[in-house]
Each structure stands twice: as C-alpha cells, then as structure tokens.
ROTORTOR-883480 format. One line per 4 residues: number of its first residue (from 0); for each residue x, y, z of C-alpha. Coordinates in pm, 1 decimal, decimal comma. Layout:
NUM) X Y Z | ...
END
This chain:
0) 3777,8 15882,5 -629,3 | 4107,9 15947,1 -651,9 | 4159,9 16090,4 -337,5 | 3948,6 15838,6 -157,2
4) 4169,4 15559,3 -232,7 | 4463,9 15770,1 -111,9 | 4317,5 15786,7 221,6 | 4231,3 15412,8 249,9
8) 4572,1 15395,7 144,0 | 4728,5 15578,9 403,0 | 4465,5 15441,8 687,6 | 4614,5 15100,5 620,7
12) 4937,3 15208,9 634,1 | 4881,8 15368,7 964,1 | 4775,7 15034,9 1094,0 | 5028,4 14838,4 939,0
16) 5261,4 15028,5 1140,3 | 5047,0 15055,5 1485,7 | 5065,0 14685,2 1459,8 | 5395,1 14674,8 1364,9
20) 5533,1 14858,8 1651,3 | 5306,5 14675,7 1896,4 | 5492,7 14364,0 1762,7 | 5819,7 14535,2 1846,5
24) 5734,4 14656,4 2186,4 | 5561,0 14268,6 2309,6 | 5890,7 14118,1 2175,9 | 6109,4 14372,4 2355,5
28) 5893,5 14384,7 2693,8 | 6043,3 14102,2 2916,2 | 5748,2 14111,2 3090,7 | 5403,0 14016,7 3046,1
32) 5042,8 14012,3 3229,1 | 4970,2 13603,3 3061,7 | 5196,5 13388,7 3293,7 | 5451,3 13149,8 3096,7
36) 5308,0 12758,6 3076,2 | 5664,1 12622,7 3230,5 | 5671,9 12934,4 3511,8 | 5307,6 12806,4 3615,7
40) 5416,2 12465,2 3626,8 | 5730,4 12533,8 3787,4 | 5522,2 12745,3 4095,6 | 5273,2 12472,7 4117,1
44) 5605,9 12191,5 4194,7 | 5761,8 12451,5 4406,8 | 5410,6 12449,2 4604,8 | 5439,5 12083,5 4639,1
48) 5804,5 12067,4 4726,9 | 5784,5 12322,1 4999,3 | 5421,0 12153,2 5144,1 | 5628,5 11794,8 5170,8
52) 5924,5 11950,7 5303,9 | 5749,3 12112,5 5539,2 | 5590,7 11802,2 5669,5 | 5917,9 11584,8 5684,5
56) 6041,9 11872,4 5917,1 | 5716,2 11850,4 6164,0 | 5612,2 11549,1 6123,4 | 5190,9 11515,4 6036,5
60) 5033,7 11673,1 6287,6 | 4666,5 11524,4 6287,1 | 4483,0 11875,3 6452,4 | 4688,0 12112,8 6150,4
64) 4457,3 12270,8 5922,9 | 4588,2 12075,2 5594,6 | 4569,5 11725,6 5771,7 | 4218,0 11835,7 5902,3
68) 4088,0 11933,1 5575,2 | 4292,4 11631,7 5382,4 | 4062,3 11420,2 5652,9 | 3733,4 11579,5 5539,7
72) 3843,0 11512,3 5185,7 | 3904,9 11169,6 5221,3 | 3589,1 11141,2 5418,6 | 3412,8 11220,8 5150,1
76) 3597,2 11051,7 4886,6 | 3553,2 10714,2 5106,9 | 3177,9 10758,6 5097,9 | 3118,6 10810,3 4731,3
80) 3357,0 10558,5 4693,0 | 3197,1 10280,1 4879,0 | 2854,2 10313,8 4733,9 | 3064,5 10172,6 4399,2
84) 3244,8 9936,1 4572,8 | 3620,2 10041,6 4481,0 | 3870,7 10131,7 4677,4 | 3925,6 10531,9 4661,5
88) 4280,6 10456,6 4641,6 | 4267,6 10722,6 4307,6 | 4167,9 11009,3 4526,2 | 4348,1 10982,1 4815,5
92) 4675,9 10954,2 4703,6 | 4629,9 11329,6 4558,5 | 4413,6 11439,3 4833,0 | 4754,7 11304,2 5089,6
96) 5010,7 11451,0 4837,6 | 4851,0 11783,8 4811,5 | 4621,8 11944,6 5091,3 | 4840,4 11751,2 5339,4
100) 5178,9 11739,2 5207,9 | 5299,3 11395,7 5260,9 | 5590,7 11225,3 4998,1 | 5404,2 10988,3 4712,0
104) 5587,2 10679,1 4884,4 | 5421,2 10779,9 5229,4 | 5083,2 10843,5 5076,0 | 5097,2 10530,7 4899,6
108) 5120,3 10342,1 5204,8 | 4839,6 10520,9 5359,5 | 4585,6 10494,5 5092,9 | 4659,7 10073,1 5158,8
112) 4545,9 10131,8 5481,1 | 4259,6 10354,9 5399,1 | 4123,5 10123,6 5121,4 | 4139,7 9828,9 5382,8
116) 3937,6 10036,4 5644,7 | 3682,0 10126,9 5369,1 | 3661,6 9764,1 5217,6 | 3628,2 9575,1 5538,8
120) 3304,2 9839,7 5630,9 | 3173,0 9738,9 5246,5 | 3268,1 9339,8 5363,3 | 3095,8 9337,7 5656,0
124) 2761,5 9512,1 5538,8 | 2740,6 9344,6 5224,0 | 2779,1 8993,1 5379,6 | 2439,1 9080,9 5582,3
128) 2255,4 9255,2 5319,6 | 2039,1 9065,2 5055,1 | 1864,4 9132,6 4750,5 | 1543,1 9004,3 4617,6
132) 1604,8 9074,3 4289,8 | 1944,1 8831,1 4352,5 | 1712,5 8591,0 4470,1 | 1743,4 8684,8 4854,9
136) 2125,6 8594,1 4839,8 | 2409,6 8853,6 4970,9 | 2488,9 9055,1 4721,2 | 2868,8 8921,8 4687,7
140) 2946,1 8710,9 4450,2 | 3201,6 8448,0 4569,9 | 3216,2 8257,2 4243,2 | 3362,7 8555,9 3989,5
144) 3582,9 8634,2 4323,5 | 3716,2 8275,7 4304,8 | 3769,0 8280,7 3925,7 | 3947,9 8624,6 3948,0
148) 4125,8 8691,9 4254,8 | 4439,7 8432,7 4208,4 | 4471,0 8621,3 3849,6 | 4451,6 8951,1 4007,5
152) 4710,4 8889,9 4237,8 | 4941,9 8790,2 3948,4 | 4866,2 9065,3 3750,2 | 4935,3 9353,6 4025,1
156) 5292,4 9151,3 4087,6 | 5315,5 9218,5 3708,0 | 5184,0 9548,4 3672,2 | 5426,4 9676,9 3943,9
160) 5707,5 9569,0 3768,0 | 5586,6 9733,9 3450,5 | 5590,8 10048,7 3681,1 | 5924,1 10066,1 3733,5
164) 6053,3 9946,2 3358,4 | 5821,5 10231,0 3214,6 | 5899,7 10599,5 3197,7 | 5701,6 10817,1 3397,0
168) 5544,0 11008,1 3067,9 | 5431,9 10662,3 2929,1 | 5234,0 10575,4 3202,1 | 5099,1 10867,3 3275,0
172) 4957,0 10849,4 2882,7 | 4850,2 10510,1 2883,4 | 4667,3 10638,3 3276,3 | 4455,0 10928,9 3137,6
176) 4330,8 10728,8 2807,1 | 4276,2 10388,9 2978,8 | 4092,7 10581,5 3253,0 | 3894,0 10825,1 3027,8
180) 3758,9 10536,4 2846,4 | 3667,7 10359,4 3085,6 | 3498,9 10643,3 3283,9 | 3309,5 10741,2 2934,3
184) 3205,5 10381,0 2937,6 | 3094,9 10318,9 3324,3 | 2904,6 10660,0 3246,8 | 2747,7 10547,8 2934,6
188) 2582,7 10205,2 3110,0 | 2512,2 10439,0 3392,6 | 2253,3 10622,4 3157,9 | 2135,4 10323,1 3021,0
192) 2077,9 10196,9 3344,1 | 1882,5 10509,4 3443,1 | 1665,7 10488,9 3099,7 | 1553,8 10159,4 3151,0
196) 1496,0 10219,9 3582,7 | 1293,8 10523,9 3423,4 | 1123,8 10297,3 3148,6 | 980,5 10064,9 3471,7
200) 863,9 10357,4 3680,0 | 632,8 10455,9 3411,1 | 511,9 10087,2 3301,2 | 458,3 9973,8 3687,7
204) 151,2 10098,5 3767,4 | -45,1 9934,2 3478,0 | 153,9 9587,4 3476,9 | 270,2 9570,3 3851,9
208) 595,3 9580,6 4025,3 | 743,2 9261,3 4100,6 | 674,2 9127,3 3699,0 | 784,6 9398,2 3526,2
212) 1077,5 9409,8 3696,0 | 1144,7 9040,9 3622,1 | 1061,9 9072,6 3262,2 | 1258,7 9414,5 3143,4
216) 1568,4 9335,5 3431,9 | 1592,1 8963,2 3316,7 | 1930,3 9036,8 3126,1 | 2029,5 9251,6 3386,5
220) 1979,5 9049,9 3659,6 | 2088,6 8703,8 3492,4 | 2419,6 8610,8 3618,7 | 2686,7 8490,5 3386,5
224) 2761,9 8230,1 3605,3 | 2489,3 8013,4 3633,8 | 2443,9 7765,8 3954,8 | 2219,2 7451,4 4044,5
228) 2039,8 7422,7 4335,8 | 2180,7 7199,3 4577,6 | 1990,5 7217,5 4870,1 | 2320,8 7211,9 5129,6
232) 2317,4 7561,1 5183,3 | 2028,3 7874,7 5252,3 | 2014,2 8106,0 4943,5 | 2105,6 8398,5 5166,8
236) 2412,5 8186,0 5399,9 | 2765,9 8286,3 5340,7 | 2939,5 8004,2 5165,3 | 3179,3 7952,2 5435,1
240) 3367,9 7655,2 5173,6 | 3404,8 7911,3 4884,7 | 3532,6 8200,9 5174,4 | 3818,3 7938,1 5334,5
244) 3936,3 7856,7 4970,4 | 3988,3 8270,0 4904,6 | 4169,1 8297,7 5205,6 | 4384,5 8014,4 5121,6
248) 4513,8 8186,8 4809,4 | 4570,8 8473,7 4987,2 | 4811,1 8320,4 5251,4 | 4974,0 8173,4 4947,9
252) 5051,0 8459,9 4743,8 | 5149,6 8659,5 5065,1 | 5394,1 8371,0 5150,1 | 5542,8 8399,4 4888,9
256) 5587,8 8784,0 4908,9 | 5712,4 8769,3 5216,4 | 5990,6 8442,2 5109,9 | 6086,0 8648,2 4774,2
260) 6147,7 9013,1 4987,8 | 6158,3 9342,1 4817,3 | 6383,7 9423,8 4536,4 | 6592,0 9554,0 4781,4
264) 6667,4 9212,9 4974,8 | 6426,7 9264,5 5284,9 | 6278,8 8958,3 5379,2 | 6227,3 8657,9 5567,3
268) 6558,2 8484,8 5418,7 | 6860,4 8673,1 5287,6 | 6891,3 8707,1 4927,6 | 7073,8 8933,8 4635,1
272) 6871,9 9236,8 4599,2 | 6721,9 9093,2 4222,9 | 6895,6 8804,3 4202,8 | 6797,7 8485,9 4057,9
276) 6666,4 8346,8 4390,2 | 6444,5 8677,1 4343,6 | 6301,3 8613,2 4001,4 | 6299,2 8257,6 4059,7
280) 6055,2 8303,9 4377,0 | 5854,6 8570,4 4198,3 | 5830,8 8348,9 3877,2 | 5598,7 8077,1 4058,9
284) 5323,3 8283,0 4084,1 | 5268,7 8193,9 3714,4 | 5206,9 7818,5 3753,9 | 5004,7 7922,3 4134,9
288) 4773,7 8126,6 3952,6 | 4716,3 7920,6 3686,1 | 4660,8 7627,7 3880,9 | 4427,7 7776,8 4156,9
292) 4232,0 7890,1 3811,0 | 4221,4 7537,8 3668,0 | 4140,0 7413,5 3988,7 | 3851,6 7636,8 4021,8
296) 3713,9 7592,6 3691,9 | 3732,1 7219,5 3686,5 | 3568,4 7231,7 4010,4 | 3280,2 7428,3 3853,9
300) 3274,3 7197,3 3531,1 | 2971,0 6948,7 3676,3 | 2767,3 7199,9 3852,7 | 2736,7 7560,1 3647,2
304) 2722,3 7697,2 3342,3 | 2825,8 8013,0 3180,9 | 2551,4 8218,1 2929,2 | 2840,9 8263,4 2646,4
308) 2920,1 7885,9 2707,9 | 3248,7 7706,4 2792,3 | 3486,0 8038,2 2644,7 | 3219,4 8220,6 2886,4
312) 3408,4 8125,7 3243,8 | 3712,7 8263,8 3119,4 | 3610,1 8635,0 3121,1 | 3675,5 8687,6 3497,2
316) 4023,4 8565,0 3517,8 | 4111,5 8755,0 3159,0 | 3953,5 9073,6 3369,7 | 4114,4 9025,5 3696,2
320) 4472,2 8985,6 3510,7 | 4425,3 9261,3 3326,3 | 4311,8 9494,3 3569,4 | 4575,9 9398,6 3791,2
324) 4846,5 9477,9 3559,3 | 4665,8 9835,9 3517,8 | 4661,8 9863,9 3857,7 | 5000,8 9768,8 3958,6
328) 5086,5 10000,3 3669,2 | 4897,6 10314,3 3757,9 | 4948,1 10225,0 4128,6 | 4580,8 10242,3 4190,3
332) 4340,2 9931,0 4340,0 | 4254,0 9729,3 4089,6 | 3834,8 9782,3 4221,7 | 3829,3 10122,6 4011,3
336) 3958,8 9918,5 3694,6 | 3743,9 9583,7 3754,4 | 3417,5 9765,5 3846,0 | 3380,2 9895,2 3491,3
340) 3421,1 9525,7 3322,6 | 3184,0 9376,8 3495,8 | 2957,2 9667,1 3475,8 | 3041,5 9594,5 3049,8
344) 2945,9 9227,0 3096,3 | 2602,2 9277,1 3230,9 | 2676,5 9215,9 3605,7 | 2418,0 9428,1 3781,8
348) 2505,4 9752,4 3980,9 | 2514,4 9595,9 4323,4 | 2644,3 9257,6 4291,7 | 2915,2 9444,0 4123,4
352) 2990,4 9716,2 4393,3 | 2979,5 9454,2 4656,2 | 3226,6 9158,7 4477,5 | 3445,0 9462,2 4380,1
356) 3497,0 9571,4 4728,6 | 3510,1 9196,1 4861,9 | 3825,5 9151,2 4609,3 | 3977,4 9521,3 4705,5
360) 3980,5 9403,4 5059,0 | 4217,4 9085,9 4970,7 | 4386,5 9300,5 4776,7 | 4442,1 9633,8 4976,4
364) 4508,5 9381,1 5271,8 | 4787,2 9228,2 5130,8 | 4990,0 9538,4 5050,6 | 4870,1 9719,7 5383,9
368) 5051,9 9404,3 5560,6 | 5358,6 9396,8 5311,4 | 5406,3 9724,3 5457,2 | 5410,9 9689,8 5760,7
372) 5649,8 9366,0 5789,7 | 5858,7 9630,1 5531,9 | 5860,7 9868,9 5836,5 | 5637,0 10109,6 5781,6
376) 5678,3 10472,3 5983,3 | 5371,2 10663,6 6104,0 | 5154,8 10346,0 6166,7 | 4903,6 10550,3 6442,2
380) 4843,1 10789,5 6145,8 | 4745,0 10540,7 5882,2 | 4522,6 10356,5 6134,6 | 4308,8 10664,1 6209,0
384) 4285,7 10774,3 5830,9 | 4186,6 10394,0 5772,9 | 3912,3 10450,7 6072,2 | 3762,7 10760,5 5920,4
388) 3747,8 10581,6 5574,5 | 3569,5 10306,5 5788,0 | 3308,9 10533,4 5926,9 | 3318,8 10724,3 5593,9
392) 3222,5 10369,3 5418,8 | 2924,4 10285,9 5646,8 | 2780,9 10631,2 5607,2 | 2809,5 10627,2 5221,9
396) 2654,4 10262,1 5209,6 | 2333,1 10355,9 5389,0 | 2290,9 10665,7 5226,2 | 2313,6 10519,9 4881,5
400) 2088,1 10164,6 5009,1 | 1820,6 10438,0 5104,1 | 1863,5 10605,2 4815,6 | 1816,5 10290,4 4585,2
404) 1496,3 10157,4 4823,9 | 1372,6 10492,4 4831,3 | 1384,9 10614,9 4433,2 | 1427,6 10212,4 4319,5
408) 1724,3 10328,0 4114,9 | 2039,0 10131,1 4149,3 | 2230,3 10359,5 3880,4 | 2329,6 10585,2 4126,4
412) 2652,2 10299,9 4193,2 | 2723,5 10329,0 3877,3 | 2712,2 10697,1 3888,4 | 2934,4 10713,8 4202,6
416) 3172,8 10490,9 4007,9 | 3190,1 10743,3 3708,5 | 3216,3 11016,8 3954,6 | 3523,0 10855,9 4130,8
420) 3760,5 10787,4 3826,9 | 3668,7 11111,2 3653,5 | 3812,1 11291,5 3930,7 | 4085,3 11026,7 3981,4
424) 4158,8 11056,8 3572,5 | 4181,3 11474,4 3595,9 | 4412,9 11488,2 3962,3 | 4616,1 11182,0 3904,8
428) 4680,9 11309,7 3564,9 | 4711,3 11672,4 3622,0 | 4996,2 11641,0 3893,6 | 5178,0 11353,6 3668,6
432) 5197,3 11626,6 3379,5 | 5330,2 11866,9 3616,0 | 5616,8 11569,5 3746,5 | 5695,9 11533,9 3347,8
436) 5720,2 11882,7 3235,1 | 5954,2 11915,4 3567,1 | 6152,8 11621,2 3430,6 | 6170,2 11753,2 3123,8
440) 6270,5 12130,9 3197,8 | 6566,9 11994,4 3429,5 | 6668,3 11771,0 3136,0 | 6620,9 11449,7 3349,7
444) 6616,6 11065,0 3217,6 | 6286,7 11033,0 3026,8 | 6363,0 10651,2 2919,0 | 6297,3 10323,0 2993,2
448) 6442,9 10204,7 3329,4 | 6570,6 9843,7 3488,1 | 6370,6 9709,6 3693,2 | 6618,0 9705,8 4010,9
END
C-alpha cells in the first residue's frame, strides 16, 4: 500500500513539473501559433489603410475587380433592401469602404446617391401598385408621411450634431444595442406574421378566402389613422394636395440648409464657420417643425381619427424624431430605424415598406443635393452606383410582389428588413470596433468633442 502511494506520489510530481516547465517555455517563447487580438486588429486596419490609399492614388476605376465586385454587392444589397422599403444605406457604406476601398467621407456621399436611386424605383412602383386588402388604395401612406417627415428632418439635423459631440466608442455602443434590438424585434413580428399567414392557409379552404382574411387580418390591416370618405378623390388616385404639401417642407428645410452652410462656412451667404448666425439659422428648424406638425394635425382634427385616440396621432412625429436623431447619429437613413416602429405599431408589412421608402427618398434626396451644391468629387461614379441600385430596386420589388401573390405571405418584407440590419448591426459594428481599438492602441482622444 505503501509503495502504491509512493508512486502516485511521484506520478504527480512528474506532472507538476511537465506542466511547470511548459509554463516556463510558453512564457519564454516570443512566439506563438494563436495570433495576438491587437496584431489581428492592427492587420485588418492596415488592410483598410492600404485598400483606400490605393484608391486615392488611382482614382475608382469602375472595370477593377474590387469596384466590380463592390457593384454586385450593392446590387444585391439594393434588392433585399427594397422589398423592406429602407434605404440600404447600412450596407453600402461597408460594402464601399471595404471591397472597394473608398475613404468613409466618400462612401458616405455615395450611399446618398445610391439610396436616392433605390427609393425613387420603390416611389415610382409603389405609387402604381394597389392593394385590396388596403382597400384598392396605393400602398403609401401620405398621412403618417405628413405627420412624420417635418420631425424627421429635425431630428437627422439633431442627430448629426450628436455625431460629432459623441466619441466614436459611444456611438458605436449605443449602434450595436439600438440595432440588435430592434433587429430581434422586426424578427420577432416577422414570425408572428408568418404564424398567423400560416394560421389562414390552413383555415381557407373550409371558411373561404376573402372573409377569413378580413376577420383574422382586421388588426393588422386597420390603420391607425383612420379617414372619412369624402367622395373628391378615387380610393386608388395619388393625393396630389397631400404630395405638394410634402414637397413644400422639403424646399423649406433645404432652404434653410443651404442659407445656414456647413460648419465650415460654405454657403449661399458668408458667415463665421459656427457662429451665432450659424446656430441662429439652424435653431428655426425647431419652431418649422413644430409648426408644419401642428398645422398638420389641426388640419386632420375634423376629418380622422386615431384607434388610441387624441394621444394616438402623436406616435408618428415622436417616431420620425427619434429615428432621425438615430440616424443622424449612426449616419445611417432613418428607413432602417422607422421601418421597425411602425412594424411595432401594427402598420402592415407593405404599407410600411412603401411609406418607409416614400420618406427615405425626401430624405436621401436632400443630403444627395447638399452634396453636391457642397462640391462633391466623383459625381459620374455616384450616378452609376445610384443606377444599379435603381435597377437593383425594381428587380427586388417584383421578385418579392410575386413572391407575396404567389405564397400570399407578406412576411417575407419583414424578413428582408431583419435580414438588412442584422448584417448592417454585425459590419457597421465590426469595423467601428476595429477604428476604436486603433484609437485606443495609438493612445488617441477617446472623449467628448465640440461640435465645430
């Protein structure tokens, strides 16, 4: 016995020291086959660095293999994104940045123009394509654009200065959470959505089509905004009144851009770069966007109603402001933030997708032109990108209409949505960690910033 417990002894010991100098030789080996986190992340910026230095030698060549394969890319990102109605802005950006090797600030003015390509495809189908179950009306609806877009428009102005008073690491945290939960959200309806399309497929054949999909889509269906009939206009005409009052707030805020300048002093008048002219200029957008709001809902006071009452009609301008500060935050449309609240509210799949990408194009519009008067370079470039999101648009409407006639499930939006900001969330994210960690190795300013 004795001697057996002198052996398990000595086996241990043996171990002990195995181990031991194991230890000693990882610690004293400068080398090793696991690559370090910061020498990963530091090869992954040098990629990037080298890719956009490269292309600010050349120039973008549109026939090079990365801008060829960056163009596929953003095909396909335009298509899935159109059958949601947002704006794609999410993936491009990356798709630019990366595979083709453009600077952020030169991608950023791209994805304006690609959004607008995509949005005005979505615009012009959706203002010829009715629903019966929305009563045989196009499937836009001008009245939540009219209660949200003025607040939008305030809340991007808002949002962007946010961007440049928060640090990068804050906003890149507030990105991937905001973004996460609303992707595990726009997911979530989109299974519920596909439960009860599945819970009609079975039921129609013993109760009939057309009243069981009035009875169990009722809530669905319901707008929140209720509307009399009047008799002036065909359910399925385009509310020419409603379209002349959205372009008047547009020429309104973009007057006022283009009076107020940049922060650095480009504009129509000279002015301090951030002076009080500046702010003073940039603080009337307050009082316009509340008043085009009052103006809109007194308007509607006589002849609608809301389903949570009075409280009810402020929902859409509460959304639009807030997902235009997210947006002019995360530097992203606001479509991809909007089309999950109204998804939340119980506005169906394609009214949604369609009024989202009616509102992007205002929008995406308005910064595209900003840009341009700001003198843009590379205009030729942008304007084929935004023609092959165009194309991209059209092809990704019809599929997913013929996909909706053809398996009666409009979900799949919903889907595509889900599908767009979880990729958005994971690149957008991904390459902002490795911008942070970059920040952080050189030992660069991780605080808050002015905002000139």
């Amino acid at each position: 016995m004795n001697c057996h417990n002198s052996y398990l002894k000595w086996t241990f010991f043996l171990i002990f020291l195995t181990t031991c100098r194991f230890s000693i030789a990882k610690q004293t080996n400068p080398t090793s086959d696991i690559p370090k986190l910061d020498q990963f992340l530091n090869a992954i910026y040098e990629w990037r660095v080298n890719q956009q230095q490269k292309q600010a030698d050349t120039g973008l060549k549109l026939l090079e293999a990365p801008t060829v394969v960056a163009g596929v890319l953003c095909f396909l990102a335009a298509s899935i994104s159109s059958a949601g109605g947002i704006g794609g802005g999410g993936l491009y950006v990356p798709i630019l940045t990366i595979i083709a090797g453009v600077d952020l600030k030169t991608a950023s003015s791209f994805s304006a123009f690609m959004v607008t390509g995509g949005s005005v495809a979505n615009v012009v189908c959706n203002m010829f394509i009715t629903s019966p179950k929305n009563g045989g009306k196009i499937l836009i609806d001008f009245d939540i654009a009219l209660l949200s877009q003025p607040c939008m428009l305030l809340g991007v102005s808002i949002g962007v200065i946010c961007n440049r008073v928060l640090p990068e690491w804050l906003i890149t945290i507030l990105f991937a959470v905001f973004l996460g939960f609303c992707t595990f959200k726009t997911c979530k309806s989109g299974f519920s959505f596909w439960k009860l399309e599945s819970e009609v497929e079975v039921m129609r054949p013993k109760n009939g089509n057309q009243e069981l999909e009035n009875g169990l889509l009722k809530n669905e269906s319901e707008p929140l905004l209720k509307k009399e009939a009047k008799g002036l206009e065909s359910s399925s005409s385009i509310p020419w009144m409603k379209m002349g009052v959205l372009v008047m707030f547009w020429f309104s805020f973009f007057f006022l851009y283009l009076l107020r300048g940049n922060r650095y002093g480009q504009g129509i008048i000279s002015m301090e770069a951030c002076g009080v002219g500046y702010w003073i200029i940039s603080s009337v957008q307050f009082p316009m966007a509340i008043i085009f709001t009052s103006w809109i809902l007194y308007n509607r006071e006589g002849s609608s109603e809301t389903k949570h009452g009075p409280s009810g009609k402020l929902i859409f301008p509460l959304m639009a402001l807030l997902a235009g500060v997210l947006g002019g935050v995360f530097g992203i449309g606001g479509g991809m933030l909007i089309s999950p609240l109204l998804i939340q509210v119980g506005i169906t799949p394609e009214v949604t997708a369609a009024t989202c990408s009616f509102m992007v194009f205002f929008s995406s519009s308005m910064s595209a032109v900003q840009y341009l008067l700001l003198g843009m370079e590379q205009v030729d470039d942008a304007l084929i990108f935004a023609l092959v999101c165009c194309v991209a648009s059209i092809v990704g409407l019809v599929v997913v209409q013929r996909a909706i006639e053809h398996h009666g499930r409009a979900s799949l939006i919903v889907f595509s949505v889900g599908t767009v900001m979880a990729l958005s969330t994971v690149l957008m994210t991904s390459f902002g960690a490795v911008d942070i960690w970059r920040d952080y190795a050189n030992g660069n300013y991780m605080g808050f910033k002015p905002p000139c």
